[in-house]
C-alpha positions in Angstrom: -12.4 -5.8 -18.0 -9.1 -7.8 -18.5 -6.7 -7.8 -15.5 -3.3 -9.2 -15.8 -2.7 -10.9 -11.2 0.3 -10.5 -9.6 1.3 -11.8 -6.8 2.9 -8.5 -5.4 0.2 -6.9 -4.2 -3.1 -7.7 -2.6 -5.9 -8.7 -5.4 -8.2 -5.9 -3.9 -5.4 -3.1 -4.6 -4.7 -4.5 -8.2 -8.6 -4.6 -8.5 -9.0 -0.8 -7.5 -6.0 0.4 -9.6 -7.6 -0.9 -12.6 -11.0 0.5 -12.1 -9.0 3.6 -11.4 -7.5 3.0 -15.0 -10.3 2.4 -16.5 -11.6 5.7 -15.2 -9.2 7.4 -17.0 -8.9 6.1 -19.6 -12.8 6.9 -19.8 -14.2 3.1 -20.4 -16.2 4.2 -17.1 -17.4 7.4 -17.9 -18.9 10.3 -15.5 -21.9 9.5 -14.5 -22.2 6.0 -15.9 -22.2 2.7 -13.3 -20.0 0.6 -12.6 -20.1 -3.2 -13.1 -22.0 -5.1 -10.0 -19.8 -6.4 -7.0 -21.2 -9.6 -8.0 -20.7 -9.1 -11.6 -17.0 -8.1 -10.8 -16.5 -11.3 -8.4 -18.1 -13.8 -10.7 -16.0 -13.0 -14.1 -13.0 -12.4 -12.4 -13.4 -15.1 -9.7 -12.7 -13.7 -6.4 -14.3 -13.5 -3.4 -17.0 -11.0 -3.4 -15.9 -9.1 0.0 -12.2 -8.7 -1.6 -14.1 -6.7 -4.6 -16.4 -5.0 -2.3 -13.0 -3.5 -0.3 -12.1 -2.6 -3.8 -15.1 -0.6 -4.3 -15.1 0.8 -0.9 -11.6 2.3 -1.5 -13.4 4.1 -4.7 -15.7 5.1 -2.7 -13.7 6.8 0.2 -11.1 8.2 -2.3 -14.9 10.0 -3.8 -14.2 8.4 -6.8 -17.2 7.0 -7.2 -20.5 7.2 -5.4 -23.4 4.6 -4.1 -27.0 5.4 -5.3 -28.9 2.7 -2.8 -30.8 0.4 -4.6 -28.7 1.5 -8.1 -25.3 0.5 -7.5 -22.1 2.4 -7.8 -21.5 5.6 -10.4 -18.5 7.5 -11.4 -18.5 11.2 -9.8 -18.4 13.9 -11.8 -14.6 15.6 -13.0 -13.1 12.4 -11.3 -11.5 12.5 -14.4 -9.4 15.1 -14.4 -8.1 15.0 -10.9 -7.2 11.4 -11.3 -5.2 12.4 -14.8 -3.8 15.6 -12.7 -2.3 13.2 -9.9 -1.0 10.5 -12.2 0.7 13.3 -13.9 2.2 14.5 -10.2 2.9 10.7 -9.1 4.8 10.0 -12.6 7.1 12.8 -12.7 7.7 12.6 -8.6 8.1 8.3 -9.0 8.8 7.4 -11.9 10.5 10.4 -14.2 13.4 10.4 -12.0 14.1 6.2 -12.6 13.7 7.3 -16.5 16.5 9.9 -16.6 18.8 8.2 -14.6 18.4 5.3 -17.2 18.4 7.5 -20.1 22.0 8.6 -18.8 22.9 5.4 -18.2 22.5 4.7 -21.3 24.1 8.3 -22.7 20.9 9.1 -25.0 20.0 12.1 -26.1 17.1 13.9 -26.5 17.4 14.0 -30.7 17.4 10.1 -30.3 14.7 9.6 -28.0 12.5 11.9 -29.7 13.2 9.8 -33.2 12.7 6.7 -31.9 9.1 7.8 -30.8 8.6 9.3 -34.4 8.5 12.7 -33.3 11.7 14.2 -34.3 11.4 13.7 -38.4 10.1 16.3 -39.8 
């Protein structure tokens, strides 16, 4: 699990927003465990509690679930809720920044649709 620090946000948000997106992008899948709180805090060398808080936000967002004695497993269809509100949070954030730069920069919709290879035909 590669994880690029900043220094913008607290290491225990950055920590949960990349299990999140790992999640989706199904590297943890449904039913399958995640890696230890010790295992997460030893390769990425941070303080145990500060992965634990990351975890803990999983678990209160019902992301994923504690088996005692097993550790910490991905719920069931997290997957497609988590896709659903990325898709709701990116077109309420960050679609709006996009078209105002995209008229900023007066391009069109033939252009941007070459340029990602999908208007050739």
């Amino acid at each position: 699990m590669n994880i690029d620090w900043n220094d913008k946000e607290p290491i225990y948000r950055q920590l949960h927003d990349r299990l999140v997106e790992l999640i989706m992008e199904r590297v943890f899948l449904p039913g399958e465990a995640l890696p230890s709180i010790r295992e997460i805090s030893s390769e990425h060398r941070i303080n145990h509690i500060t992965v634990a808080r990351a975890i803990q936000m999983l678990v209160d967002e019902n992301l994923v679930e504690k088996r005692r004695g097993l550790g910490m497993f991905v719920r069931e269809g997290v997957v497609r809720t988590l896709v659903e509100n990325e898709k709701v949070r990116f077109l309420k954030e960050e679609w709006p920044a996009v078209c105002r730069k995209i008229d900023r920069l007066g391009l069109d919709a033939q252009t941007l649709l070459k340029a990602t290879g999908k208007g050739e035909h």
